[in-house]
C-alpha positions in Angstrom: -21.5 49.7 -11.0 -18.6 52.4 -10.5 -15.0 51.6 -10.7 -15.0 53.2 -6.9 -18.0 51.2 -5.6 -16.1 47.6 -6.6 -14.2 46.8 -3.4 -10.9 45.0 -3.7 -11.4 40.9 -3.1 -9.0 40.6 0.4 -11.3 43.5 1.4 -14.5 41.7 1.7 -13.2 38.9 3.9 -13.3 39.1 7.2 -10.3 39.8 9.2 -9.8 36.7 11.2 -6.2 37.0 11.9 -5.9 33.7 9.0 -3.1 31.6 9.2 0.0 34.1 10.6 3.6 32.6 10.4 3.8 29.9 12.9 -0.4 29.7 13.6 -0.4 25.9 12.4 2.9 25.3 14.6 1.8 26.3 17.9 -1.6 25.2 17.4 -0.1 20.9 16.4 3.1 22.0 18.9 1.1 20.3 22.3 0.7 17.2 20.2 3.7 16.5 18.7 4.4 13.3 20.8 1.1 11.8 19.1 1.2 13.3 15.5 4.5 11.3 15.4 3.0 8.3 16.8 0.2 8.7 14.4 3.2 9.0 11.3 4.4 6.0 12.8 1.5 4.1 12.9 0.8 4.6 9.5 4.5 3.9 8.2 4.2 0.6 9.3 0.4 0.1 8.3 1.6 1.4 4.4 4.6 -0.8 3.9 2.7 -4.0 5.3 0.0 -2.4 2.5 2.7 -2.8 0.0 4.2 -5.9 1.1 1.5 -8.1 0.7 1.3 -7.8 -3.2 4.9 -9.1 -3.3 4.3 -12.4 -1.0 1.3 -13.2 -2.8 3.7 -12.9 -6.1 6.3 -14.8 -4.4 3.8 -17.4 -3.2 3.1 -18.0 -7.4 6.3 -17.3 -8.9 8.3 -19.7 -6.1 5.6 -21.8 -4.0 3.5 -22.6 -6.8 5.9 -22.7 -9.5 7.9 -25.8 -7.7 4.7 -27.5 -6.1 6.5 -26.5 -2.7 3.4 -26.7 -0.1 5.7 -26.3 2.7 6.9 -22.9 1.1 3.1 -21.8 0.1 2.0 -22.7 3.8 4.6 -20.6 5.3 4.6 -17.7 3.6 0.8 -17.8 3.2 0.6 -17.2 6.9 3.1 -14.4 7.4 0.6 -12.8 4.9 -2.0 -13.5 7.6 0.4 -12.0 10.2 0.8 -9.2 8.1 -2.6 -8.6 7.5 -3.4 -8.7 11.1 -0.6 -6.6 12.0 -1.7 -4.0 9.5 -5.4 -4.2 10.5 -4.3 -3.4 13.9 -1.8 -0.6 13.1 -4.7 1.2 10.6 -7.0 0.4 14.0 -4.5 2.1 16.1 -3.9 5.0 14.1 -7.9 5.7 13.4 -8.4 5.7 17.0 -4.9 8.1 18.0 -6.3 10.6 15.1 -9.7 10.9 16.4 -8.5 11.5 19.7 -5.7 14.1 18.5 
C-alpha cells in the first residue's frame, strides 16, 4: 500500500458529533435530582458496608473478651439493623439507577 492510500486513524470514524464540551452535562442535567439521590443512597449503603467489619471486631475484642452477653446481644443486633438498613439502601439504589 502507498503512503497516500493509508488514511489518517480519526478519518475512518464516523463523524457522530462524539462527546462535545458539555454533551454528558446536558444529557445527566434533567436527572440531577436522582443521580444525587442515587450518590446518596449508596453513601449510606458503603459506610454501613464498612461498618460491619468493625462491630463484629468490637463484638470479639470487647463482648467476647469479658464474657459480656448483654454487650454481644446488643451490638450483635445493631449489626442486624445495619445489615437490613444496608440491604434496603443497595435495594433502593438498584431500583432508582434502573429507572434513571
Amino acid at each position: 500500500m502507498k503512503q497516500k492510500d493509508k488514511a489518517p486513524i480519526h478519518a475512518t470514524l464516523p463523524n457522530s458529533g462524539g462527546l462535545r464540551r458539555g454533551f454528558v452535562a446536558r444529557c445527566l442535567h434533567p436527572q440531577w435530582r436522582a443521580l444525587v439521590l442515587l450518590l446518596a443512597l449508596q453513601i449510606v449503603q458503603t459506610t454501613a458496608s464498612l461498618w460491619l467489619p468493625q462491630l463484629s471486631a468490637e463484638v470479639i475484642d470487647v463482648g467476647v473478651a469479658r464474657a459480656d452477653r448483654s454487650y454481644v446481644l446488643r451490638i450483635t443486633g445493631n449489626m442486624l439493623v445495619l445489615s437490613l438498613v444496608q440491604v434496603a439502601f443497595a435495594i433502593a439504589a438498584t431500583v432508582l439507577g434502573a429507572a434513571a
